[in-house]
C-alpha positions in Angstrom: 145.9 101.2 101.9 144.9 105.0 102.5 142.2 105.7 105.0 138.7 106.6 103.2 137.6 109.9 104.6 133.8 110.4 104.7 132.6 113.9 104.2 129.6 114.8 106.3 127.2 116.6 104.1 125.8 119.8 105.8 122.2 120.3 107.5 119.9 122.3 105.5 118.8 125.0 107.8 115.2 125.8 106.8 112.9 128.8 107.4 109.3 127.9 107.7 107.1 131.0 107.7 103.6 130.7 109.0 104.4 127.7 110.8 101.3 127.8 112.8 98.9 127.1 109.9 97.9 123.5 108.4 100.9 123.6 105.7 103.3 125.3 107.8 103.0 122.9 111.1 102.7 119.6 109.4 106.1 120.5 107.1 107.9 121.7 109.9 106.9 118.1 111.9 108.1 116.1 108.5 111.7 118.4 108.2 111.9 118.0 111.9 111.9 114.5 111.6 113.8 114.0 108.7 116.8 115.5 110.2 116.6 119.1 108.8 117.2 122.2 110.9 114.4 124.1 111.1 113.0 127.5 112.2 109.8 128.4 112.3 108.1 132.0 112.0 104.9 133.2 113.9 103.2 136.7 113.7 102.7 136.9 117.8 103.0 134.1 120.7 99.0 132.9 120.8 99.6 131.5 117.4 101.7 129.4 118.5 100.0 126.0 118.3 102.6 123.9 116.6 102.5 119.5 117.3 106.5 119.8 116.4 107.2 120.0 120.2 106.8 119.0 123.4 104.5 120.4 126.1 107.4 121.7 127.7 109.0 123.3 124.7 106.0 124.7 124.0 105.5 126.3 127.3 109.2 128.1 126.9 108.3 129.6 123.6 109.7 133.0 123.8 112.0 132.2 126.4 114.9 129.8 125.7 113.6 128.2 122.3 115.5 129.3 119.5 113.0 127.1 117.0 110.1 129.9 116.8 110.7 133.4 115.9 107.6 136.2 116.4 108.2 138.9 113.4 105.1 140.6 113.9 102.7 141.2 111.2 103.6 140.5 107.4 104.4 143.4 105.3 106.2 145.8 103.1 108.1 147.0 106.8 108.6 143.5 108.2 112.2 143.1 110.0 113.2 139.8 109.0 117.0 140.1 110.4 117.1 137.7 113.3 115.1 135.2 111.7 116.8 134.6 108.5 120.6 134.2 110.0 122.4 131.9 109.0 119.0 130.4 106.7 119.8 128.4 103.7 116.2 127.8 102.3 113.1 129.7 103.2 109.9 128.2 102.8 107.2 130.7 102.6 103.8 129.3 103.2 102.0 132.6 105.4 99.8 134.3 103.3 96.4 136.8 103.9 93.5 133.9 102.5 89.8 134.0 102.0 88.6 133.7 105.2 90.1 137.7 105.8 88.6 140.1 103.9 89.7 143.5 102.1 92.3 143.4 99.2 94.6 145.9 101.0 95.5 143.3 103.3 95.7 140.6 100.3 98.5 142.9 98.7 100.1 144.4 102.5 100.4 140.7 103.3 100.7 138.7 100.0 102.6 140.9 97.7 104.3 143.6 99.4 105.2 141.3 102.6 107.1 138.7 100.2 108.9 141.0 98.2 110.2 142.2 101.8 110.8 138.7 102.9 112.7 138.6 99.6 114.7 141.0 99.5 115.9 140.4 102.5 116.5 136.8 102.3 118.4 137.1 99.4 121.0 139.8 101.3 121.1 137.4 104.0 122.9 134.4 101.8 119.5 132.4 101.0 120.0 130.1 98.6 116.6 129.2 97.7 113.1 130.2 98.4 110.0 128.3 97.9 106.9 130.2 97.3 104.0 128.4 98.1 101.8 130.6 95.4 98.3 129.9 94.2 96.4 128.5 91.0 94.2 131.3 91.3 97.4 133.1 90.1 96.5 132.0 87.1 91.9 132.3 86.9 89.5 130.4 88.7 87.8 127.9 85.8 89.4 125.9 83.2 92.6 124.0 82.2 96.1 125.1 83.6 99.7 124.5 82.0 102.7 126.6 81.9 101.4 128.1 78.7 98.4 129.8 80.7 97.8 133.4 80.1 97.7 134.6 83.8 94.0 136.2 84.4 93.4 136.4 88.2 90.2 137.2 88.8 90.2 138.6 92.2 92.4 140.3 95.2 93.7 137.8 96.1 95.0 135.8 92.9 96.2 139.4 91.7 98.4 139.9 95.1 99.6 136.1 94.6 100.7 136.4 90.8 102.1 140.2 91.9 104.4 138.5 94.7 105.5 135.8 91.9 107.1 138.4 89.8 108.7 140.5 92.3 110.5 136.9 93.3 111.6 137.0 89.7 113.4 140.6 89.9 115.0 139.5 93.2 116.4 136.4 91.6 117.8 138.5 88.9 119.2 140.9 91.0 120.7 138.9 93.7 120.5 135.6 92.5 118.4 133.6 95.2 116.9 130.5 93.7 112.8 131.1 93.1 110.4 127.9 93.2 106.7 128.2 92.6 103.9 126.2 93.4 100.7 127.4 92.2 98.6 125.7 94.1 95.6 123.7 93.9 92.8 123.1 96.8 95.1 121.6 99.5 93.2 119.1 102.1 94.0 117.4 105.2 93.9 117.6 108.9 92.7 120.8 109.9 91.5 121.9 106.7 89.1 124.7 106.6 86.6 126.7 104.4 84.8 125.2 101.6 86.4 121.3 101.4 85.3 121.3 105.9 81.9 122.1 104.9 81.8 119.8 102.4 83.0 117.2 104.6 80.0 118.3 107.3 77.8 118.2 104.2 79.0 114.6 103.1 78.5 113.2 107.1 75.3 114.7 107.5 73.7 113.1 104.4 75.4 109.6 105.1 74.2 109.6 108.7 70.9 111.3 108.3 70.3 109.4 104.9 69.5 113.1 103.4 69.9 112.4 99.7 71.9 114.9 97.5 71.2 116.9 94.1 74.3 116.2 93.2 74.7 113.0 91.1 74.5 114.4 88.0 77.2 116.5 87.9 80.2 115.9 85.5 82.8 118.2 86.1 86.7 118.2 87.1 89.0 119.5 89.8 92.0 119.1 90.6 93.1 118.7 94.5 96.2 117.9 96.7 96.5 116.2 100.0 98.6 117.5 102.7 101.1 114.7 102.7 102.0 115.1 98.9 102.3 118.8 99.2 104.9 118.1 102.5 106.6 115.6 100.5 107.0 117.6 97.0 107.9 120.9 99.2 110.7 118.6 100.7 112.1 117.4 97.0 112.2 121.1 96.2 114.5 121.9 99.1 117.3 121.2 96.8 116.5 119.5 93.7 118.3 121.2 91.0 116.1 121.0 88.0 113.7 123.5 90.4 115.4 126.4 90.2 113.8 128.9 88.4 110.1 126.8 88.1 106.8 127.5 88.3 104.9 124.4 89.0 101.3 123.0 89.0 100.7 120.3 91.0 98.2 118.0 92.2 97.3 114.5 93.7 96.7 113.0 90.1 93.8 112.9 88.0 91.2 115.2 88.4 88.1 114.3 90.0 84.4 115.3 90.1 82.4 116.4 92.7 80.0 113.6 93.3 83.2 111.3 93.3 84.9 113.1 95.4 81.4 112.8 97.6 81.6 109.3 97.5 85.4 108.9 98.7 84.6 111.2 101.4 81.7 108.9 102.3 83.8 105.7 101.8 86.6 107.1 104.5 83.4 107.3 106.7 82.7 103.9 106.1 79.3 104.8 104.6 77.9 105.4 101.0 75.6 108.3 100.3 72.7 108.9 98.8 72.7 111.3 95.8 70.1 112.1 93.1 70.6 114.0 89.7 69.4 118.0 89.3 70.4 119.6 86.3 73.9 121.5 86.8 72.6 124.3 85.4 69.7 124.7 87.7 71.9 124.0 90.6 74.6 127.4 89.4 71.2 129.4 89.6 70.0 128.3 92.6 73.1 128.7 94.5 73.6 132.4 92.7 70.3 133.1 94.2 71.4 132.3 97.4 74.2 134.4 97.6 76.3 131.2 97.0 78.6 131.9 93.5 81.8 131.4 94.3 81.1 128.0 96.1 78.9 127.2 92.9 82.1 127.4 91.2 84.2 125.7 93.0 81.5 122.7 93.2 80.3 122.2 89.6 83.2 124.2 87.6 85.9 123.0 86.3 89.5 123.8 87.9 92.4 121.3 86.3 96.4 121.5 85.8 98.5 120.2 83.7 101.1 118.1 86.6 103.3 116.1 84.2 106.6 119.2 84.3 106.7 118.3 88.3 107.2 115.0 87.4 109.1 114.7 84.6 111.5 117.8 86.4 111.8 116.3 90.1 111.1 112.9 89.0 108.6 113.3 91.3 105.3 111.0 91.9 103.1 111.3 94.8 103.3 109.3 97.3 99.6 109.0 98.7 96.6 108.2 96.6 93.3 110.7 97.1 91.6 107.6 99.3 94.4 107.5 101.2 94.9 111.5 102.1 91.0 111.5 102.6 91.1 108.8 105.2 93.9 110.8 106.8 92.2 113.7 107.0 89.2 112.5 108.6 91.2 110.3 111.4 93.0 113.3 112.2 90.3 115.6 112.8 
C-alpha cells in the first residue's frame, strides 16, 4: 500500500499597516493567534503600543524583533521595500481620520500614500491587498448598495474613494488582487470620537438619572463591531469570490439611535431614561450649537445593503450587536 504523503499548505505572511490603531492591533492579535505570519507597520517607535506581545518583546522593538517595521510617515514618497519582502497579503488599515484636520493630509496620507503602498506591493509579488476603505466613499445619508452613485461629501470620503480607484489601475496593471471594505462606524475597545462620547453620554444619564431628548427619534444606522470586522478581514485573506470586490458591511440590521442607547445602557446593567423632542427641533438645536455633523450622524439615516458579503464569502457574523457592545465596555 503506497505511503500517503501530506502536503503542508504554506503560511500566509501578512502585512498589517497601522498596526498600532484599534483595527490594526486587535487583527494582528487574532492572525497572530490563528497561526498566520504577520508583520506589522508603525510610522515611528512611540506608537508602538501593540497587546500582540510580550513585555519583553515589546521592550526590543527596534532591536531584534523582526514583527514591527517603522516606515515613517504615509505618503506619495513612502519606502515600503523592507517591509513588503517576501509579503503575500497586505492589509492596509492606516489612514489620516477625522480627529486630524486639513484635507492635504487626507489625500498625502489616504490617497497618494496607498497608491504608493500599491504600487509597490504589487512589484514586490503581493498577491492580494485589502483596503480597509470607507462608506463615506460613497455620501454621508441614506441607503448604500453596489449600485450607489459615489458622492463623497467631504476630504476625507473624496481621498478614500480616490485611493479605491488608483487600487483598481494597479490591479490592472500588475495584477494584485483588490478587496474593498467600505466601511461603516466600527466599535469596540478603544474606540474613539463620536460612538466614546456617546457611550459617556449613555453612563452619565443611567448613573445620574439625567433623562434624554432622545426617545423619539426613528432613524437607522448601520454599525460594525470590532470582532466581526477582524473576523470578515480574516475570510478575505484568501477567499476567492473576493477578488476584485467592493463590499459593504455591517453587524446586521440597522439600528436607531435610542436603541442603540438602550443596548449601551443594558451592557451597563442599567436602563435609561429618555423622553421624546421632535427630531427636527433637535437637527436645529445642535446646528446652532456648532454640532452638525454629529446631528447627522445621531438622527440621520446611514444604512448598506450587506447581503453580496454574504452571499460572496458565505459569510455571517459571528457576534450579535449586544454581544460586541458588552465587549467593548469590559475592555475599556
Amino acid at each position: 500500500m503506497p505511503t500517503q504523503v501530506i502536503t503542508e499548505i504554506p503560511t500566509q505572511r501578512i502585512l498589517i499597516t497601522g498596526s498600532n490603531g484599534m483595527i490594526g492591533d486587535a487583527l494582528m492579535q487574532h492572525l497572530l493567534q490563528k497561526g498566520f505570519e504577520v508583520r506589522g507597520m508603525l510610522r515611528t517607535p512611540k506608537h508602538f503600543n501593540s497587546k500582540a506581545l510580550d513585555p519583553i518583546q515589546k521592550n526590543e522593538l527596534g532591536k531584534n524583533d523582526s514583527r514591527y517595521y517603522v516606515v515613517g510617515d504615509i505618503n506619495e514618497h513612502t519606502d515600503w521595500t523592507q517591509v513588503l519582502k517576501d509579503i503575500d497579503v497586505v492589509i492596509h488599515t492606516a489612514a489620516c481620520v477625522h480627529q486630524m484636520q486639513g484635507s492635504k493630509d487626507y489625500d498625502r496620507v489616504n490617497h497618494l500614500g496607498t497608491h504608493q503602498l500599491a504600487k509597490q506591493a504589487a512589484r514586490a509579488g503581493v498577491k492580494r491587498l485589502i483596503f480597509l476603505s470607507s462608506i463615506k466613499a460613497m455620501g454621508e445619508q441614506g441607503h448604500f448598495d453596489a449600485l450607489t452613485f459615489c458622492k463623497p461629501e467631504d476630504d476625507y470620503g473624496q481621498s478614500k474613494l480616490d485611493a479605491e480607484q488608483k487600487l483598481f489601475e494597479v490591479s490592472k496593471q500588475y495584477g494584485m488582487e483588490i478587496v474593498i471594505l467600505r466601511l461603516p462606524l466600527i466599535y469596540g475597545p478603544g474606540v474613539k470620537a463620536n460612538f466614546r462620547k456617546l457611550i459617556q453620554l449613555v453612563k452619565l444619564s443611567c448613573f445620574k438619572r439625567m433623562p434624554l431628548p432622545f426617545k423619539g427619534v426613528n432613524n437607522a444606522r448601520s454599525m460594525m463591531g470590532l470582532r466581526n470586522l477582524i473576523d470578515l478581514i480574516t475570510c478575505c485573506i484568501d477567499h476567492p469570490n473576493a477578488t476584485g470586490k467592493i463590499y459593504l458591511p455591517s453587524d446586521g440590521e440597522p439600528i436607531s439611535t435610542p436603541m442603540l442607547m438602550r443596548k449601551i445602557a443594558d451592557a451597563f446593567g442599567k436602563s435609561i431614561p429618555m423622553f421624546s423632542v421632535p427630531t427636527k427641533l433637535l437637527i436645529f438645536g445642535f446646528g446652532l450649537l456648532g454640532k452638525k455633523a454629529l446631528a447627522d450622524r445621531l438622527f440621520c439615516d446611514l444604512t448598506v445593503d450587506r447581503r453580496p458579503v454574504q452571499e460572496d464569502l458565505s459569510w455571517q457574523a459571528p457576534f450579535t450587536v449586544d454581544e460586541e457592545l458588552r465587549f467593548t465596555l469590559k475592555q475599556r
